[in-house]
C-alpha positions as CSV (number, residue, x, y, z in Angstrom):
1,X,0.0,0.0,0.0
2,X,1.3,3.4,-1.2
3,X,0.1,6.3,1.4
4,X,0.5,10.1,1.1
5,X,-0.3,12.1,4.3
6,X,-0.8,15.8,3.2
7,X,-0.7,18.9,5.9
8,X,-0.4,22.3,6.0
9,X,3.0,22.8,7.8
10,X,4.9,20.6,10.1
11,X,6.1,22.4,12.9
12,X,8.1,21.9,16.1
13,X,6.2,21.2,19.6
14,X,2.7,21.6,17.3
15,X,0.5,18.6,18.4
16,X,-1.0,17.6,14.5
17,X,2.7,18.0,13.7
18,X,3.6,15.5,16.2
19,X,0.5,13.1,16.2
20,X,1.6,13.0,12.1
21,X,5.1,12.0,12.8
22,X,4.3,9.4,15.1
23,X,2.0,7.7,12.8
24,X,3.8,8.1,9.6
25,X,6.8,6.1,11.1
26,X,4.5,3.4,12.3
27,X,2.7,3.2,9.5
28,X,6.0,2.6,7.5
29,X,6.4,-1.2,8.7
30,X,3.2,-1.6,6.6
31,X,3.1,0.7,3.6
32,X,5.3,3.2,1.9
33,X,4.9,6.3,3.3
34,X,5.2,9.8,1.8
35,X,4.5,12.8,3.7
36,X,3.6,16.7,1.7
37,X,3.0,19.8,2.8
38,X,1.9,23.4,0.7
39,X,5.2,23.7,-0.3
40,X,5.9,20.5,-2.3
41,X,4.4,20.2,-5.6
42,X,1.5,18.0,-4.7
43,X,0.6,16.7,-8.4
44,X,3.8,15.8,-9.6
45,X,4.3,13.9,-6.3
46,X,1.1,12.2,-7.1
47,X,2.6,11.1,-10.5
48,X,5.8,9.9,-9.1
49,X,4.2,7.7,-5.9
50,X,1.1,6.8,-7.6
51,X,-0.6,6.3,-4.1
52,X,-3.8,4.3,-3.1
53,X,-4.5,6.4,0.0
54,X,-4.1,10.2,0.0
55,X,-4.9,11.1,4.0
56,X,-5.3,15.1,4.0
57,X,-5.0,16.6,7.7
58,X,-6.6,19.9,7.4
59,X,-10.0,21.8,7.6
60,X,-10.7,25.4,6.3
61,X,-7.4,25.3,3.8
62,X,-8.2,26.3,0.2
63,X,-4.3,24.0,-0.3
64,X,-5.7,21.4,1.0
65,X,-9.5,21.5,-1.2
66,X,-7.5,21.8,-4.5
67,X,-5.2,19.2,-3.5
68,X,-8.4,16.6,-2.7
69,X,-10.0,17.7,-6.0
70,X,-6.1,16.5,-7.7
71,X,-5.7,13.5,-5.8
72,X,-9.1,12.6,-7.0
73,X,-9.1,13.1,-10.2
74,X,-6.1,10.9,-10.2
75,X,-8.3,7.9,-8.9
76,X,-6.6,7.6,-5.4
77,X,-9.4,7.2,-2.7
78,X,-9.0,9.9,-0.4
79,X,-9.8,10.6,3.4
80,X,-9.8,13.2,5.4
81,X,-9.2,14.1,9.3
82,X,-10.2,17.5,10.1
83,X,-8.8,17.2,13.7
84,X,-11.8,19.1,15.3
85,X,-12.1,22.0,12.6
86,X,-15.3,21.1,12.3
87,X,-16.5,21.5,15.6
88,X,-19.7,23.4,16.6
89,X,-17.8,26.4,18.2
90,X,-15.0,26.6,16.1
91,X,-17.9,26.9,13.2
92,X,-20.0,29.5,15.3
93,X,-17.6,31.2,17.2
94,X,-14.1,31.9,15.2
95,X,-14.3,33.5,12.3
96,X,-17.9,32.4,11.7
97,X,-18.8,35.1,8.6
98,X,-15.6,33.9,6.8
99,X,-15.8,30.3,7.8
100,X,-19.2,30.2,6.6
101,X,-18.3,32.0,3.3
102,X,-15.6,29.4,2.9
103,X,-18.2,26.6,4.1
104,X,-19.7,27.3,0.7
105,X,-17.0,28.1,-1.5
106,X,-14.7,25.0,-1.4
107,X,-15.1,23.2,2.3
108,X,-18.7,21.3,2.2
109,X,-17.2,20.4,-1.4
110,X,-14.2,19.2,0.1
111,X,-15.7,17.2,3.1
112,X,-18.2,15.7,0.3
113,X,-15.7,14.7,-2.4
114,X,-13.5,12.6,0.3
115,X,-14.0,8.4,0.3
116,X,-14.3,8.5,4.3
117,X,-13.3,11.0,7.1
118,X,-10.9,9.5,9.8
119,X,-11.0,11.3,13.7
120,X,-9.0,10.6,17.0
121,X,-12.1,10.5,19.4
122,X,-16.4,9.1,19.3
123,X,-16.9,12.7,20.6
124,X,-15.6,14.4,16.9
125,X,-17.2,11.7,15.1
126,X,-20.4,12.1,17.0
127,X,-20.1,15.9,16.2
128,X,-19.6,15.4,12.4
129,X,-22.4,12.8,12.2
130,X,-24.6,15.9,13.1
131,X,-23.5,17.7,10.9
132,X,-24.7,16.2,8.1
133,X,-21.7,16.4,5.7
134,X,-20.8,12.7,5.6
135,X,-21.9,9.4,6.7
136,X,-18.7,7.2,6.7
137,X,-16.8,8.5,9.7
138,X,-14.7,6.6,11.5
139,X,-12.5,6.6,14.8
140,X,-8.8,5.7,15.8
141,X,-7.6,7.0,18.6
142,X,-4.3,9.1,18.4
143,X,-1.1,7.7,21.1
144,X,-0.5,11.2,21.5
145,X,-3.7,12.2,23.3
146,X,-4.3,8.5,24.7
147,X,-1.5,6.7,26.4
148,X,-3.7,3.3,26.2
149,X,-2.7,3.4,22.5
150,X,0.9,2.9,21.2
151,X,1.8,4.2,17.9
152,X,1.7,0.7,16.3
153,X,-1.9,-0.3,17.3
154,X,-2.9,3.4,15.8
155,X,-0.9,2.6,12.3
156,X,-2.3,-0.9,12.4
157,X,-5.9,1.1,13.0
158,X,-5.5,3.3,10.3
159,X,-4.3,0.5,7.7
160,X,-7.2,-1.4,8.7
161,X,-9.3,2.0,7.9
162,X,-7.0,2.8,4.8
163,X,-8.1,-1.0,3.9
164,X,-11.8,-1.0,3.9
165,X,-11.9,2.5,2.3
166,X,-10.4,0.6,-0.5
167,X,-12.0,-2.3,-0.2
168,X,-15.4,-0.3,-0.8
169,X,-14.0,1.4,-3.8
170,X,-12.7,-1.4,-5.3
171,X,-14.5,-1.4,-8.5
172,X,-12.0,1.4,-9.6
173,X,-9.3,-1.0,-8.9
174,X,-10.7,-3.5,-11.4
175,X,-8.6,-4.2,-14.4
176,X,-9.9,-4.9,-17.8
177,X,-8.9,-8.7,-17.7
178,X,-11.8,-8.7,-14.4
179,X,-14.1,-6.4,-16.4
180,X,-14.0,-9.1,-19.2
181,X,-14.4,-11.9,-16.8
182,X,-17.7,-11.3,-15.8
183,X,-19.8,-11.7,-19.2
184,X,-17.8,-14.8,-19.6
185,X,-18.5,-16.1,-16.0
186,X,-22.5,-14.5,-16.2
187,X,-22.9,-16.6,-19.8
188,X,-21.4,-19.8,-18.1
189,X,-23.2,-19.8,-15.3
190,X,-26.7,-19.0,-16.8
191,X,-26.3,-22.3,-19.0
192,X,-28.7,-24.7,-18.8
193,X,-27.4,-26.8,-21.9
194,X,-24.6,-29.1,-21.9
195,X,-21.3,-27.9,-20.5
196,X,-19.3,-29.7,-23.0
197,X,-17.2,-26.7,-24.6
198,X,-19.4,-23.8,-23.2
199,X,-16.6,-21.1,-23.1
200,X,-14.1,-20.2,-25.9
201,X,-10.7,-21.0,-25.2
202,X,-9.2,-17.4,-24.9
203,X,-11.8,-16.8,-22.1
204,X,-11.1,-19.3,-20.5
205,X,-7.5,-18.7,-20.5
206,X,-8.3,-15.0,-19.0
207,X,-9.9,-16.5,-16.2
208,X,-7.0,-18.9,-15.7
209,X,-4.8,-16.5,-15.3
210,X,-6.6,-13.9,-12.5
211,X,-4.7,-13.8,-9.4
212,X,-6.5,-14.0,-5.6
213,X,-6.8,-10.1,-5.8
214,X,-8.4,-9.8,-8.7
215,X,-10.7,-13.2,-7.7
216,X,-11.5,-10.8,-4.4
217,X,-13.0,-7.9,-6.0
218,X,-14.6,-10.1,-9.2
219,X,-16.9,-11.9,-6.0
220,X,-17.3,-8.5,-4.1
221,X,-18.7,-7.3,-7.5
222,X,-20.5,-10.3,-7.6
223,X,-22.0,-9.7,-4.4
224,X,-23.1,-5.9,-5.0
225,X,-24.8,-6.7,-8.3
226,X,-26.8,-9.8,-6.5
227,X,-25.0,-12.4,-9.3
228,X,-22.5,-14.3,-6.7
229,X,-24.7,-17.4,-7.0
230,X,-24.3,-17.6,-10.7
231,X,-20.9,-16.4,-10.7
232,X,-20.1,-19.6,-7.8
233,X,-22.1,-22.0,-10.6
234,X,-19.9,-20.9,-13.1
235,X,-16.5,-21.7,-11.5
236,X,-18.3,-25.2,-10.1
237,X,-18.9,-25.8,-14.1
238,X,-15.9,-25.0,-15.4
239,X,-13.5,-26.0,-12.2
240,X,-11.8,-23.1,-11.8
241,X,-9.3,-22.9,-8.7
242,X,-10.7,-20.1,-7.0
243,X,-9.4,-18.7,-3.2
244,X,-11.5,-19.2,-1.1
245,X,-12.5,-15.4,0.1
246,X,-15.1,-15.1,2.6
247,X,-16.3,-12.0,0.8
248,X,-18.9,-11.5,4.1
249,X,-15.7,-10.9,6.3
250,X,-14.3,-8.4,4.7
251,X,-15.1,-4.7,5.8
252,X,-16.7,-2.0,4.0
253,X,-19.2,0.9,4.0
254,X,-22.7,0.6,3.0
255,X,-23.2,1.6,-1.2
256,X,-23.7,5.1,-1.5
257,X,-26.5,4.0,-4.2
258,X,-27.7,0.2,-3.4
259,X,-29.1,-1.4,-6.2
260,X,-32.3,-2.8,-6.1
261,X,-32.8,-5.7,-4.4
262,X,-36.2,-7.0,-5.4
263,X,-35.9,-9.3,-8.0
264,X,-37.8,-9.3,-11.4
265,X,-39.2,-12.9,-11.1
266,X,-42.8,-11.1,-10.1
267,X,-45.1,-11.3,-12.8
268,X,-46.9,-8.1,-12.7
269,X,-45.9,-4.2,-13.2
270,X,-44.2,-2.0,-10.7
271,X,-45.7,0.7,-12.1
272,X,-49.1,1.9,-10.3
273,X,-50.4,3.2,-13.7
274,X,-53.3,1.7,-14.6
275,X,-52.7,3.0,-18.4
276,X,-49.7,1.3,-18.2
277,X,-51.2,-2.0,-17.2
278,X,-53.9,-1.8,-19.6
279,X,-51.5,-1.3,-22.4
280,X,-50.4,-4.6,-21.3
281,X,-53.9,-6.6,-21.0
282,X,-55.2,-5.1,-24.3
283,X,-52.1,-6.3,-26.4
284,X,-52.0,-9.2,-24.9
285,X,-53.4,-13.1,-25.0
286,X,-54.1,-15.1,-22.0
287,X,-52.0,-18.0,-23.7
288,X,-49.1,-15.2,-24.4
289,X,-47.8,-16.1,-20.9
290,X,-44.0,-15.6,-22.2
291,X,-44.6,-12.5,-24.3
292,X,-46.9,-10.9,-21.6
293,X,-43.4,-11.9,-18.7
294,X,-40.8,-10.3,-21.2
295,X,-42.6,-7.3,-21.7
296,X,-43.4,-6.6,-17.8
297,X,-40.0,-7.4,-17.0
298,X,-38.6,-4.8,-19.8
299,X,-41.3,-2.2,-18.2
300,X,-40.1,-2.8,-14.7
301,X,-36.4,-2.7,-15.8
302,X,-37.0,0.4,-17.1
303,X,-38.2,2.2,-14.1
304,X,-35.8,0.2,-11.8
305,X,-33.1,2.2,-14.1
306,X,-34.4,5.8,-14.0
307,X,-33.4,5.2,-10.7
308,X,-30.0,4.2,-11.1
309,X,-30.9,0.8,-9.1
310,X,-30.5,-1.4,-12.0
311,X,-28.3,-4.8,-11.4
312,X,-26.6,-7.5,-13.5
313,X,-29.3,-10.2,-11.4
314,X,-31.9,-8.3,-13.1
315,X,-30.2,-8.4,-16.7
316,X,-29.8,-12.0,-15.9
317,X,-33.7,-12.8,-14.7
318,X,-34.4,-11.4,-18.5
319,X,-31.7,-13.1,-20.2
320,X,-33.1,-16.3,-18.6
321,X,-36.4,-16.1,-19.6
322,X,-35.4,-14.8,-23.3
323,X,-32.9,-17.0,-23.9
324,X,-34.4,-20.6,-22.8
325,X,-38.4,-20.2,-23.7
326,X,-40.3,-20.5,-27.0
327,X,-42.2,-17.8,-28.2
328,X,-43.1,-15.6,-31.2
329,X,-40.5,-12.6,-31.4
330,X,-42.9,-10.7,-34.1
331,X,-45.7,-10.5,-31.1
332,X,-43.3,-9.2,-29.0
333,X,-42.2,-6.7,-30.8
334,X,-45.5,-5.7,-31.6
335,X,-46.2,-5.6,-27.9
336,X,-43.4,-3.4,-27.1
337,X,-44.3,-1.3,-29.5
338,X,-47.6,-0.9,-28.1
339,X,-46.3,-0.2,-24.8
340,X,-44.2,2.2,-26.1
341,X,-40.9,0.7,-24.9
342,X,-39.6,-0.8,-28.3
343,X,-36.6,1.8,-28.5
344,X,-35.5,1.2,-24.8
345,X,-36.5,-2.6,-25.0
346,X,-33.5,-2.7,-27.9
347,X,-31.3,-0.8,-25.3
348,X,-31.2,-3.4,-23.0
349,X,-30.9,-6.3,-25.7
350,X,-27.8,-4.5,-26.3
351,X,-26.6,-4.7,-22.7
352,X,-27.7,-8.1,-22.6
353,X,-24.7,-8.7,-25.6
354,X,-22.3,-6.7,-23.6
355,X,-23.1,-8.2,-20.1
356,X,-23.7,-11.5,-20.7
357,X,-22.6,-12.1,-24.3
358,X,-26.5,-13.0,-25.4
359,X,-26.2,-14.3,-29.0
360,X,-27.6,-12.8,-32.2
361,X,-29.8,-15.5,-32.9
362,X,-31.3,-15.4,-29.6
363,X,-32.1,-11.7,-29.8
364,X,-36.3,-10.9,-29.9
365,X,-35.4,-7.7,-31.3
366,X,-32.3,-6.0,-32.7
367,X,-29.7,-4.4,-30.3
368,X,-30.0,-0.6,-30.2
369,X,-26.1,0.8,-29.4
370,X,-26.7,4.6,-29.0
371,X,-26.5,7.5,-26.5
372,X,-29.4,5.8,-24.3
373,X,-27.9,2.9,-24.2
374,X,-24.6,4.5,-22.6
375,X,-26.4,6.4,-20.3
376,X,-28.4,3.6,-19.0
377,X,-24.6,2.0,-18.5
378,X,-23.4,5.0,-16.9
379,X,-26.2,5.2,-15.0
380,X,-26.4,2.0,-13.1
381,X,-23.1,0.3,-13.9
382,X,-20.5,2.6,-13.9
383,X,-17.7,2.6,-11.3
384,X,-19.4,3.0,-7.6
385,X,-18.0,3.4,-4.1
C-alpha cells in the first residue's frame, strides 16, 4: 500500500505536527509512506508515488481542497481528518462570517468529495455525524492524546481503515482482464445446456490466469450486483481454482447507491399506472404467458433504471427467460411497441450482448447501441463506491 499524508505545515512542539510523525513512522512497517506539505508540488508527487490512499489533515485550507480535487481526479481514494475543525464552536464562534463563506466556496465540497473522514475521538465523530456532511466516519484514537494506545496499534488502525476504504471502492481498482471476466463467467453460469465446450478458449484462459486479488473484488462485484450465486455456478462448471475469500468478512461501507434488491421474477408491473397495465392486457393473449413476462420485466427494468438501481441479477432474470423459452418474437415486438418501450427494449438487448454475451440469434429484437444505451450504462453500472 502506497500512502500520502498531506498537511499544511509541520512544525516543532505543534500537536498535529507531532500526532503526524508518530503515525507516519509506524505506519511505515506496513506501507510506503510519503508525507507533503503546501510547499511541495503536490501533483507531480502524485505522478511519481502513484498512491492508493491520500490522508489530508486539514480543515478550512483552500491547499488542501485543490489538492483533494487533484488527488481525486487521479483515482486515489482519499480521506480526510479535520482534527476538530469542524467543531460546533470553532464553526459559530471563530471567524464564523468567513468560515461560513468558505463553508460554501470550497469546504462542504471538500468534506463531500472525500471516500471517508478519519478522527481521533467518538466525541468528533459524533459531532460530524450531526452535521450532516458525511456518513462514513470513523475513529482511531491518536497515542499522543491517549497513552492506552501505542503508535503501532494506531498505524495498524489506520491501515485497517485505509483498507476497507479501499475495499469499498474497489471497482475502480478493477482491471480490464476482471471487467471481461464477468460476461464470460454470467454466460457460463446461466447455461442450462450441456457444459461440453461452453466457453471459448481465450476466455477461458483470462480466467485462468486472474490472481487472488483480482478473484477478491470479481466476487465483491458479484456480491453488489446480486450475481454471486451464478458467478459460484460458473467456477463449479468450469473448475476453476478459485481462493477461497469469505467476501462476508471483509469490511466495507454501506453503497452510497444500493441497487435494487427486489428481484424481477414477479409477474406483474411495478408501475401503479393503470394506463400502463392496460397497455399490457389489451395487447396481450391469456396464452401469451412468455410475451406478456418479457414485456413486464422490460417495463419494470426500465423504471428500476431511472433510478440508477439497475443490477446484472436483473439483466440475468431477462436473459433467462429470453434466452431458454419458445415464443413468437414478431408478437413481441408488436407488444413493445404498443407499450411504447420498443426503442428502450433494444437498449437493453444491447446490454444483454455486452453483459452476458446473449447471442444474435437469440435476440427478440435488434440491439440498439446509441446515447441511451450509454447512459443507462453509466447510470447503473458505472464505477461506484
Amino acid at each position: 500500500m502506497r500512502i500520502i499524508h498531506y498537511i499544511d505545515t509541520v512544525k516543532d512542539n505543534d500537536l498535529l505536527s507531532d500526532h503526524l510523525r508518530h503515525l507516519t513512522t509506524a505506519e511505515q512497517d506496513y506501507a510506503k509512506v510519503t508525507t507533503t506539505s503546501r510547499t511541495d508540488d503536490f501533483r507531480k508527487i502524485i505522478k511519481q508515488e502513484n498512491p492508493d490512499i491520500v490522508h489530508i489533515h486539514a480543515c478550512w485550507n483552500y491547499q488542501a481542497s485543490l489538492r483533494t480535487q487533484w488527488a481525486a481526479r487521479s483515482g486515489c481514494a482519499v480521506v480526510l481528518s479535520p482534527h476538530w475543525g469542524l467543531d460546533d464552536r470553532i464553526r459559530s464562534h471563530e471567524q464564523q462570517a468567513t468560515k461560513f463563506m468558505k463553508s460554501l466556496l470550497y469546504q462542504y465540497k471538500t468534506v463531500h468529495k472525500v471516500d471517508a473522514m478519519l478522527v481521533t475521538s467518538e466525541k468528533e465523530r459524533q459531532t460530524l455525524l450531526r452535521l450532516g456532511w458525511k456518513k462514513r466516519i470513523d475513529v482511531v484514537p491518536s497515542s499522543i492524546t491517549d497513552s492506552s494506545y501505542s503508535d503501532t496499534i494506531m498505524a495498524q488502525m489506520t491501515i485497517g481503515f485505509y483498507k476497507k476504504v479501499l475495499d469499498t471502492r474497489y471497482q475502480f481498482a478493477m482491471t480490464e482482464m476482471e471487467k471481461l471476466a464477468i460476461p464470460s463467467l454470467l454466460h457460463t453460469g446461466l447455461t442450462q445446456e450441456s457444459t461440453h465446450n461452453i466457453m471459448p478458449s481465450d476466455q477461458l484462459l483470462n480466467l485462468r490466469s486472474l490472481n487472488p486479488e483480482q478473484w477478491r473484488r470479481i466476487l465483491l462485484y458479484a456480491d453488489d450486483e446480486g450475481i454471486r450465486d451464478i458467478i459460484d455456478r460458473s467456477i463449479e462448471l468450469i473448475q476453476l481454482n478459485v481462493p477461497n475469500i469469505v467476501t462476508a468478512d471483509i469490511s466495507r461501507y454501506k453503497p452510497m447507491a444500493p441497487k435494487e434488491e427486489q428481484t424481477l421474477e414477479r409477474k406483474e408491473l411495478i408501475s401503479k399506472s393503470p394506463i400502463s397495465r392496460q397497455r399490457l392486457i389489451d395487447n396481450t393473449h391469456p396464452e401469451e404467458t412468455v410475451i406478456r413476462q418479457i414485456a413486464t420485466m422490460l417495463f419494470n427494468i426500465r423504471l428500476i433504471q431511472r433510478k440508477g438501481r439497475l443490477s446484472l441479477r436483473h439483466l440475468a432474470d431477462l436473459y433467462t427467460v429470453i434466452r431458454y423459452n419458445d415464443y413468437d418474437e414478431d408478437r413481441l415486438q408488436e407488444v413493445l411497441h404498443h407499450m411504447r418501450i420498443s426503442h428502450f427494449s433494444r437498449r437493453i438487448i444491447q446490454l444483454l450482448a455486452d453483459k452476458m454475451h446473449l447471442e444474435e440469434g437469440f435476440m427478440p429484437i435488434s440491439p440498439l447501441n446509441d446515447r441511451g444505451t450509454r447512459s443507462i450504462t453509466r447510470q447503473n453500472f458505472a464505477q461506484r463506491q
